[in-house]
C-alpha positions as CSV (number, residue, x, y, z in Angstrom):
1,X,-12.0,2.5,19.8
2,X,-13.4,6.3,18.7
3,X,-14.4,5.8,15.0
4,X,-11.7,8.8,14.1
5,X,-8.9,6.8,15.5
6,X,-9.3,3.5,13.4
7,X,-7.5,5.2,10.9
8,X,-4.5,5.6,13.2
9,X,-4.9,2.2,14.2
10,X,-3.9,1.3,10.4
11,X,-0.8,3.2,10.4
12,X,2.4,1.5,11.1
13,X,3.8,-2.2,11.9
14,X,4.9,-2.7,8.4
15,X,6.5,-6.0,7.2
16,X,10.5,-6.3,6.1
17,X,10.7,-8.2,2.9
18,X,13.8,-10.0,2.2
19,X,15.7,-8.9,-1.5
20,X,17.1,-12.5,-2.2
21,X,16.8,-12.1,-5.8
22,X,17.9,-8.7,-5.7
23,X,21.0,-9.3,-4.1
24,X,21.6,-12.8,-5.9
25,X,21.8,-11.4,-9.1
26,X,24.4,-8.4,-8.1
27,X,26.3,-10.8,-6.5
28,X,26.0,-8.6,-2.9
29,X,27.6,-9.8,0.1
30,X,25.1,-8.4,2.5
31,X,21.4,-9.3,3.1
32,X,19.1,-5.9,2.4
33,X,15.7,-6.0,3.5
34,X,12.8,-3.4,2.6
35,X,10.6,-2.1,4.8
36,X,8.0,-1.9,2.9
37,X,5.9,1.4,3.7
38,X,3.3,1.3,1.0
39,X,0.9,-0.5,3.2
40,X,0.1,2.2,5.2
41,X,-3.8,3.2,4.6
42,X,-2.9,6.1,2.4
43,X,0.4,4.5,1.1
44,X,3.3,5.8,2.0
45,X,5.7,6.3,5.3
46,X,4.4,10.0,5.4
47,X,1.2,8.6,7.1
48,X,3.5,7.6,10.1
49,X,4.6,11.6,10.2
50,X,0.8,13.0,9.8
51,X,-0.5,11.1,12.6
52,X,2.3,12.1,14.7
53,X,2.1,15.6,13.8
54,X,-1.9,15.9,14.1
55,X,-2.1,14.0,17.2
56,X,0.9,15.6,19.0
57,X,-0.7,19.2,18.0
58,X,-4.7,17.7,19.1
59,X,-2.9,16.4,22.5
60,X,-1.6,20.5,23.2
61,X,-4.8,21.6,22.2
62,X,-2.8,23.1,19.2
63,X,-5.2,22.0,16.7
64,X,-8.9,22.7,16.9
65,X,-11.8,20.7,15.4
66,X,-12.6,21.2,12.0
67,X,-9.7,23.6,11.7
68,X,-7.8,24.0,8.1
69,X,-4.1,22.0,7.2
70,X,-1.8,23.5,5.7
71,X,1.8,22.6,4.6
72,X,4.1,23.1,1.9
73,X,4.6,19.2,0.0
74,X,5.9,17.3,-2.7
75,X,2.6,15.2,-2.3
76,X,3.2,12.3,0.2
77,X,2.8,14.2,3.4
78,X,0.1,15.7,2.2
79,X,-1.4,12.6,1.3
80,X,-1.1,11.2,4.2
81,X,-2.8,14.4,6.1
82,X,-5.4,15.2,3.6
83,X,-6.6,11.2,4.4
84,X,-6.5,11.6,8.4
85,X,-7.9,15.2,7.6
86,X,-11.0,13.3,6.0
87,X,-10.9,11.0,8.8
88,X,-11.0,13.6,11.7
89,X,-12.8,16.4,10.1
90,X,-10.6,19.0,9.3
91,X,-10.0,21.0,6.0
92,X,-7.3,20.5,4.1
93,X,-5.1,22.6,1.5
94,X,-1.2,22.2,0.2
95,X,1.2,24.0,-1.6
96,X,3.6,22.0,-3.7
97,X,5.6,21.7,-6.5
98,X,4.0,22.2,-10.1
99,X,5.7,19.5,-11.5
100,X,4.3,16.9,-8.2
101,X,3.1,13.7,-10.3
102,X,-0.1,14.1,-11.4
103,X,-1.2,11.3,-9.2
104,X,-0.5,12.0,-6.2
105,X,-2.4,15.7,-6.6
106,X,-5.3,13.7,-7.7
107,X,-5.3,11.6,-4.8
108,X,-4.6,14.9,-2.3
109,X,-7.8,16.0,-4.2
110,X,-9.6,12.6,-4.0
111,X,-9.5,13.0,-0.4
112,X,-10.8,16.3,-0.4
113,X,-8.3,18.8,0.1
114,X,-6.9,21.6,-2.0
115,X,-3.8,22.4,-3.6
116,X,-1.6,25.1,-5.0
117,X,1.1,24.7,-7.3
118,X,4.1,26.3,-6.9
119,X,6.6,26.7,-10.4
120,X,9.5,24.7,-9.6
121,X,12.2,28.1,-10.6
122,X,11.1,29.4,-6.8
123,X,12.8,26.5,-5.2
124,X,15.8,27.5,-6.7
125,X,15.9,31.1,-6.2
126,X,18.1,32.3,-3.0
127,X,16.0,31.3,0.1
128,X,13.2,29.9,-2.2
129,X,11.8,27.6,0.5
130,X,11.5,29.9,3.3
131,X,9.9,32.6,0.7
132,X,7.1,30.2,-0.2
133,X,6.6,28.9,3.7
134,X,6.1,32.7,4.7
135,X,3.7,33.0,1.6
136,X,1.6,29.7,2.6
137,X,1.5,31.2,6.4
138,X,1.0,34.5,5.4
139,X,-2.2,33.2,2.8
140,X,-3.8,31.4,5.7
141,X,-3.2,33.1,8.9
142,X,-6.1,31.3,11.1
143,X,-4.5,27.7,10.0
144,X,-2.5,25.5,11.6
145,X,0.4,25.3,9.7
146,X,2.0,21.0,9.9
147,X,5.4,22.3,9.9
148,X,6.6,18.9,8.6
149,X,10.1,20.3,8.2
150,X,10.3,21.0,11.9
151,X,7.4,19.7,14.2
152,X,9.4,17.3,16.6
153,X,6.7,15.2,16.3
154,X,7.8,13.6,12.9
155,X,11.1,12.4,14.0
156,X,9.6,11.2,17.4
157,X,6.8,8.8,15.7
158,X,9.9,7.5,13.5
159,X,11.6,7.4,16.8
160,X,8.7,5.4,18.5
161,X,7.5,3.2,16.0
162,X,9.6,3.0,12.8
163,X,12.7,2.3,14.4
164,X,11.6,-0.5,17.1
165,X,9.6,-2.1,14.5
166,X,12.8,-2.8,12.6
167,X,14.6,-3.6,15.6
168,X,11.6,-6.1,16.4
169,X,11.8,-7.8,13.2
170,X,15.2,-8.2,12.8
171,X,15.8,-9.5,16.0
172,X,18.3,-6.9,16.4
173,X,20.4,-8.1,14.0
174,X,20.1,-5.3,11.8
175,X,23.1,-3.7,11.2
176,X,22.3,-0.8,8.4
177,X,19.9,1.6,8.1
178,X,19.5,3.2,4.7
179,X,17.3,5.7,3.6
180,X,16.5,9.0,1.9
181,X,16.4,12.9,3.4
182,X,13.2,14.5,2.8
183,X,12.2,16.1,6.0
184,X,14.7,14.3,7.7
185,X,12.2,13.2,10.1
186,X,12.3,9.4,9.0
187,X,16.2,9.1,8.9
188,X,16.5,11.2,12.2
189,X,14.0,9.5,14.4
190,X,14.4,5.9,13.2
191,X,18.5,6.1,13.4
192,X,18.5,7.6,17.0
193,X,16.6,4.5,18.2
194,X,18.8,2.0,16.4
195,X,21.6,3.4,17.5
196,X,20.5,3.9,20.8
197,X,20.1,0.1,21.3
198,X,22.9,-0.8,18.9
199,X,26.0,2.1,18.9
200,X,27.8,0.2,16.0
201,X,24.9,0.3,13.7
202,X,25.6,2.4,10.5
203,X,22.6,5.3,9.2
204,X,23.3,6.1,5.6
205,X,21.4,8.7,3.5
206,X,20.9,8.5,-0.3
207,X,21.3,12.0,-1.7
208,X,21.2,13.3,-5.9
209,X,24.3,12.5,-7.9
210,X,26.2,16.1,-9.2
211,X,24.0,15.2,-12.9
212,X,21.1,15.1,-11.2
213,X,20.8,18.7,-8.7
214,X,19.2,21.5,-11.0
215,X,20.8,24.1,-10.6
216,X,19.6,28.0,-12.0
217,X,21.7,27.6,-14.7
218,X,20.0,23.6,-15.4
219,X,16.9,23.8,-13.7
220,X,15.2,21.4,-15.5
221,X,17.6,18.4,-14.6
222,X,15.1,15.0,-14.0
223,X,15.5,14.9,-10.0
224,X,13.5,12.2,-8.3
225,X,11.0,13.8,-5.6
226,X,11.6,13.0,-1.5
227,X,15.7,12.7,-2.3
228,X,17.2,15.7,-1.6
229,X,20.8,16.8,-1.3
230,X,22.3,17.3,2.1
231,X,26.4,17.5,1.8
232,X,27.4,20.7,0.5
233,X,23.9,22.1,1.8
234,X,24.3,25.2,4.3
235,X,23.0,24.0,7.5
236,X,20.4,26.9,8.1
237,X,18.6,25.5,4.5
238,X,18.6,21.9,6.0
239,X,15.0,21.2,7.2
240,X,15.1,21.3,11.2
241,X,14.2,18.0,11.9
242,X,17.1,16.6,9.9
243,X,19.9,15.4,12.3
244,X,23.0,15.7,11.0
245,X,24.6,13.9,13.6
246,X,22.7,10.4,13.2
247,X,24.1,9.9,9.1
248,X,27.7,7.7,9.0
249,X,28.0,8.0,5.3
250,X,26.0,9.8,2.6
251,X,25.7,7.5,-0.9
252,X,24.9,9.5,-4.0
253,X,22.3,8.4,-6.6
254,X,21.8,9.7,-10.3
255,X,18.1,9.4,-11.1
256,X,18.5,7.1,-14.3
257,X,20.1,5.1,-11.6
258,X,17.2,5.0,-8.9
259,X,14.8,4.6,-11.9
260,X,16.6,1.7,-13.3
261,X,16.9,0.2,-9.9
262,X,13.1,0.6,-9.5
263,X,12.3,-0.9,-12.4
264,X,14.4,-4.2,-11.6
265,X,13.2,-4.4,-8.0
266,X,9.1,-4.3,-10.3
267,X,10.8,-7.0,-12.2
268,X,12.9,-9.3,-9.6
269,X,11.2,-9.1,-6.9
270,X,7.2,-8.1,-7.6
271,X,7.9,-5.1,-5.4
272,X,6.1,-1.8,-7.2
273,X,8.4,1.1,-5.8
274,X,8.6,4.8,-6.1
275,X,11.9,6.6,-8.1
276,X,12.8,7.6,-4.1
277,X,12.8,3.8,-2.9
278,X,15.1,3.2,-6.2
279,X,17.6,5.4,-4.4
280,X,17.4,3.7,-1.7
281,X,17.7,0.8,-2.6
282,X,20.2,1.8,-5.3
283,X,22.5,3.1,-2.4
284,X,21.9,-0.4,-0.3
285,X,23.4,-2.1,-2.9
286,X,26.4,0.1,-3.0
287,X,27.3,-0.8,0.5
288,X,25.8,-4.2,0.2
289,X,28.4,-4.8,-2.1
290,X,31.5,-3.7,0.3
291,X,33.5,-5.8,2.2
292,X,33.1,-4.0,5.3
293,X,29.7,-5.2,4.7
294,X,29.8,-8.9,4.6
295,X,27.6,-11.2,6.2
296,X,25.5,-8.3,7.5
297,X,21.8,-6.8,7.6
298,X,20.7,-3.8,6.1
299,X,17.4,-2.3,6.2
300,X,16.3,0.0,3.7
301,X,13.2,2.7,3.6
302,X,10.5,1.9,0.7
303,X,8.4,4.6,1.3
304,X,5.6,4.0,-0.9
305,X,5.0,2.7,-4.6
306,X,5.4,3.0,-7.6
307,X,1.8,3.4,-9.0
308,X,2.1,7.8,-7.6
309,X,4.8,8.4,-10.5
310,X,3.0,6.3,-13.7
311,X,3.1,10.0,-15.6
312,X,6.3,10.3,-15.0
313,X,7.4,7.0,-16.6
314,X,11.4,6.3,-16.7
315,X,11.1,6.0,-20.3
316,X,10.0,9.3,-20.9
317,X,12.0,10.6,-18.0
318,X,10.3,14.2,-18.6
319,X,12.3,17.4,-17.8
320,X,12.0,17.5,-13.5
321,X,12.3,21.1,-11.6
322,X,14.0,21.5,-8.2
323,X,13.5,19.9,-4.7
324,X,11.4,21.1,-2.3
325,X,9.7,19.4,1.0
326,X,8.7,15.7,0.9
């Protein structure tokens, strides 16, 4: 195997643990399981969408060696690129949020890239996210831009691996996919397989409760970064790899609540999960606890752990700025 591709070789087949003690104590009539994504070499599920991305573009001779990356991020995509950056021998630089936990722009810089913060107001100003992508293209003309938001690529490695991993693992007996938007790639790619090999299988996507979506009037509401609001959402502002089609049912999620439910999953189960993977699981729950539900299997997303948001503790629960890309 080439040196540069052992760190792809990393990426992926991640294990399904079981929330027994989870779902005994709520008293929840389906079984969840998490796919547990912090395991990944650079810890989180993003590392799944930068090796698609940078292979897919090496593959059409899209991407030259020792070219620069850039992308706008909330930090775990450009995690995971800045690590395969270091791995393959490109430069790297990201634009993302200001308020982005101050670890996960030390480890984007531990790897060797740059960054640029963005103040959270532009992400609520009219077209705020397309404004700053035309900025971070127009600032680096001669680099190749990830696209994360749009590159087929991230839904397809979902498509190809995610998804028949849980399929593999559950014997096919899963019956419910949860997880959060971002990019949409993850929910996208990963529910078209299921569904392809199971047509009754339920997708459903965690999004912000109405308390927790600043707003330019409460732009400083505490928001939890990766969950982003899709109902209500014109579709032009959804990212393009976000399939609308693939969701059954969208589960909102007030960020005390995703905290709190991160906190107890630390606590019940020894699992260490990001405010995004409270969501989640927060939302799992939810249906877990239906009727409808009974007796049935439901997968949910842990995209990476909790040790990225430390500064951001629950109990300080410091003032949060608007969503932008995962």
């Amino acid at each position: 195997m080439d040196a540069q591709d052992r760190f792809g070789a990393l990426i992926g087949d991640m294990p399904l643990l079981e929330l027994r003690r989870f779902g005994e104590r709520r008293n929840l009539r389906a079984r969840i399981f998490a796919k547990v994504e912090a395991l990944n070499p650079a810890g989180s599920i993003k590392d799944r969408t930068a090796w698609g991305i940078v292979r897919a573009a090496e593959a059409e001779g899209r991407l030259v060696p020792g070219q620069l990356l850039v992308d706008l991020t909330s930090g775990n995509t450009g995690i995971g690129l800045a690590a395969l950056a270091a791995a393959r021998g490109y430069r790297a630089k990201f634009y993302l949020r200001a308020s982005t936990s101050t670890e996960k722009v030390a480890l984007i810089h531990r790897y060797g890239a740059e960054t640029v913060p963005i103040d959270d107001a532009e992400f609520l100003a009219p077209g705020g996210v397309d404004a700053i992508i035309a900025r971070v293209r127009s600032e680096n003309p001669d680099a190749f831009y990830t696209d994360q938001r749009a590159d087929p690529a991230n839904p397809r490695i979902h498509h190809d691996t995610t998804g028949p991993e849980i399929w593999r693992d559950t014997d096919g007996a899963v019956d419910v996919l949860v997880a959060a938007v971002g990019t949409g790639g993850t929910i996208s790619g990963t529910g078209r397989f299921l569904k392809a090999r199971k047509p009754g299988l339920r997708v459903a996507a965690v999004e912000p409760g109405p308390d927790s979506v600043p707003t330019p009037e409460r732009p400083q509401v505490d928001t939890v970064e990766g969950v982003h609001r899709v109902t209500g959402v014109e579709p032009r502002l959804l990212p393009a790899n976000f399939d609308a089609g693939v969701v059954d049912a969208f589960i909102p999620c007030e960020t005390r609540e995703a905290r709190a439910v991160a906190r107890a999953l630390a606590r019940e189960e020894g699992l260490f999960a990001g405010p995004s993977s409270g969501a989640v699981l927060h939302a799992a729950a939810v249906l877990a606890g239906r009727p409808e539900h009974a007796g049935q299997t439901i997968v949910a997303i842990v995209a990476d752990s909790g040790e990225r948001y430390l500064s951001q503790d629950d109990a300080i629960a410091r003032p949060r700025g608007g969503p932008g890309p995962a």
